[in-house]
C-alpha positions as CSV (number, residue, x, y, z in Angstrom):
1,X,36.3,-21.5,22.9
2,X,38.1,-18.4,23.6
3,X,34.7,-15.8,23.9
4,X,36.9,-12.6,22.9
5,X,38.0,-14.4,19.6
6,X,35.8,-12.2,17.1
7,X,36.8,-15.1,14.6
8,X,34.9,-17.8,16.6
9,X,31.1,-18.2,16.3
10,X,29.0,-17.7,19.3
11,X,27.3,-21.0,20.8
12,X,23.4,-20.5,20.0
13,X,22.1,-19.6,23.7
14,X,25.4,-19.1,25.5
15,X,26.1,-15.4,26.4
16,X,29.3,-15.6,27.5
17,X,30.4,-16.4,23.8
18,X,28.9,-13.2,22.2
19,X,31.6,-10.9,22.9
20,X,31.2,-7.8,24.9
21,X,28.6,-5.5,24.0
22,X,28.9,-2.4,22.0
23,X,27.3,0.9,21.8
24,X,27.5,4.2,20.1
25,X,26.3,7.5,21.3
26,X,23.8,9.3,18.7
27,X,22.7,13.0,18.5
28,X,20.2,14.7,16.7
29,X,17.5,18.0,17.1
30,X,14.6,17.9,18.0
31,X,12.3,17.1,14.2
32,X,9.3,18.8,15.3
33,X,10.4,22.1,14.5
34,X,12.1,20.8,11.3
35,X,8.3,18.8,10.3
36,X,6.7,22.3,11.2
37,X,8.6,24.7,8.8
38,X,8.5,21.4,6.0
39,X,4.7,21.9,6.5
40,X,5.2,25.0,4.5
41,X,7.7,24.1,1.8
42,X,7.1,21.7,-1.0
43,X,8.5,18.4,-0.6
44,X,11.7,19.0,-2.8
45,X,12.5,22.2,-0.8
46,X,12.3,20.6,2.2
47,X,14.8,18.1,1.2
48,X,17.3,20.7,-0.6
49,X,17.4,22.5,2.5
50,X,18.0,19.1,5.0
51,X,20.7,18.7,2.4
52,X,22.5,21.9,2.3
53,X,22.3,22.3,5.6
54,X,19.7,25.1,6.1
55,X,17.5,22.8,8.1
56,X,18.9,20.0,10.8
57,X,18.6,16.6,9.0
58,X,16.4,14.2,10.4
59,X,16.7,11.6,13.1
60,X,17.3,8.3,11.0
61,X,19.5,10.0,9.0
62,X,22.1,11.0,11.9
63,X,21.6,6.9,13.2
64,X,22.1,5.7,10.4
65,X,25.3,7.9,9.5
66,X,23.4,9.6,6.1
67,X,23.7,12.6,4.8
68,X,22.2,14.0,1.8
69,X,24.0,14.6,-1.3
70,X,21.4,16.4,-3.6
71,X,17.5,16.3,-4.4
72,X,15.8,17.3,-7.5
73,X,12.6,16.8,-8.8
74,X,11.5,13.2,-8.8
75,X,14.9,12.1,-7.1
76,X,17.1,12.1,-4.5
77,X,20.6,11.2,-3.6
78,X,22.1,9.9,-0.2
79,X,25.5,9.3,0.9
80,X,25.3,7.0,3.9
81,X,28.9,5.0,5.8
82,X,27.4,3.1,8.2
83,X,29.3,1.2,11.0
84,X,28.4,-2.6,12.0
85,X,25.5,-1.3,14.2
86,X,23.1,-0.7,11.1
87,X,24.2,-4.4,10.1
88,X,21.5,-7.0,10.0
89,X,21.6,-10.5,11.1
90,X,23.3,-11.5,7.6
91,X,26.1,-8.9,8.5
92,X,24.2,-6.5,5.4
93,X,23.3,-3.0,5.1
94,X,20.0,-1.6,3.8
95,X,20.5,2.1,2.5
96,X,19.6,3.3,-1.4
97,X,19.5,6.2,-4.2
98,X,15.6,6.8,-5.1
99,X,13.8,8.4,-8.0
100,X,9.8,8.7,-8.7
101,X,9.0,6.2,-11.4
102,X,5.3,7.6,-11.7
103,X,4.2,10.1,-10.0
104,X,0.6,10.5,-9.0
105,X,-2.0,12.5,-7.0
106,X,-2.8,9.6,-4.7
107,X,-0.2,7.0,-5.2
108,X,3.1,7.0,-6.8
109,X,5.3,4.5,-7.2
110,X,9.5,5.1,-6.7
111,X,12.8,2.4,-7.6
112,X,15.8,2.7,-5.5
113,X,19.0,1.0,-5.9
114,X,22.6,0.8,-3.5
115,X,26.1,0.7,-4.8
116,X,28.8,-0.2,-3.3
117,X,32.0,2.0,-2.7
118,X,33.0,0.5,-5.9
119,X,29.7,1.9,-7.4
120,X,28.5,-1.1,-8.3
121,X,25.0,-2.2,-7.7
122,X,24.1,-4.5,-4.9
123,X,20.5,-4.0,-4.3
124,X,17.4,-2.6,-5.7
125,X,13.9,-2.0,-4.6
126,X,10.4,-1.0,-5.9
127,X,7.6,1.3,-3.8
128,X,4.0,2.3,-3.4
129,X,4.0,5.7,-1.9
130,X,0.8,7.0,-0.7
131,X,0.3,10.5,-0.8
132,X,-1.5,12.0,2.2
133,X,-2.1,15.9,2.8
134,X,-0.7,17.7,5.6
């Protein structure tokens, strides 16, 4: 078993077959700041700016290689290209589009779907949100 053959399996508890380990360097700013001024915008201004670049985006979004495409009320849009480091064990990404379904003063509940490059849909997923003041 040649262990630099990405084609071959690895052997369940045998290092040496995994193939060498990878890595990729991330950058982001500091989201304290960022949380600070959101404290005084409403939710869908906070996004808008993230997404037009008049505030840094946030942490997960420069990991996971996102970037936001728009946000209006009751939905946003997210254009994420992630590499095999956001893969999970079934070699799949998670990553979606959301929109409120109802919203609420407590609770409100949100869909989400992911499309392929293709645009077709892959996955979907259903949310309880709880809303909790600042």
């Amino acid at each position: 078993m040649n262990p630099t053959d990405s084609s071959t399996p690895p052997e369940v508890g045998d290092p040496a077959t995994w193939g060498p380990e990878r890595r990729r360097e991330v950058a982001w700013h500091d989201p304290r700041p960022t949380a600070a001024v959101g404290l005084q915008m409403s939710g869908l201004d906070y996004l808008q700016a993230m997404a037009n670049g008049k505030l840094p985006t946030s942490p997960i979004a420069k990991l996971m290689n996102m970037e936001g495409i728009s946000a209006s009320e009751g939905e946003i849009l997210f254009r994420c290209v992630p590499d095999e480091s956001a893969y999970n064990p079934l070699g799949l990404v998670h990553g979606a589009r959301g929109w409120v379904t109802k919203p609420g003063r407590r609770v409100s509940f949100a869909d989400a779907e992911v499309k392929d490059e293709e645009g077709r849909i892959v996955a979907t997923a259903s949310s309880s949100c709880l809303i909790l003041s600042a």
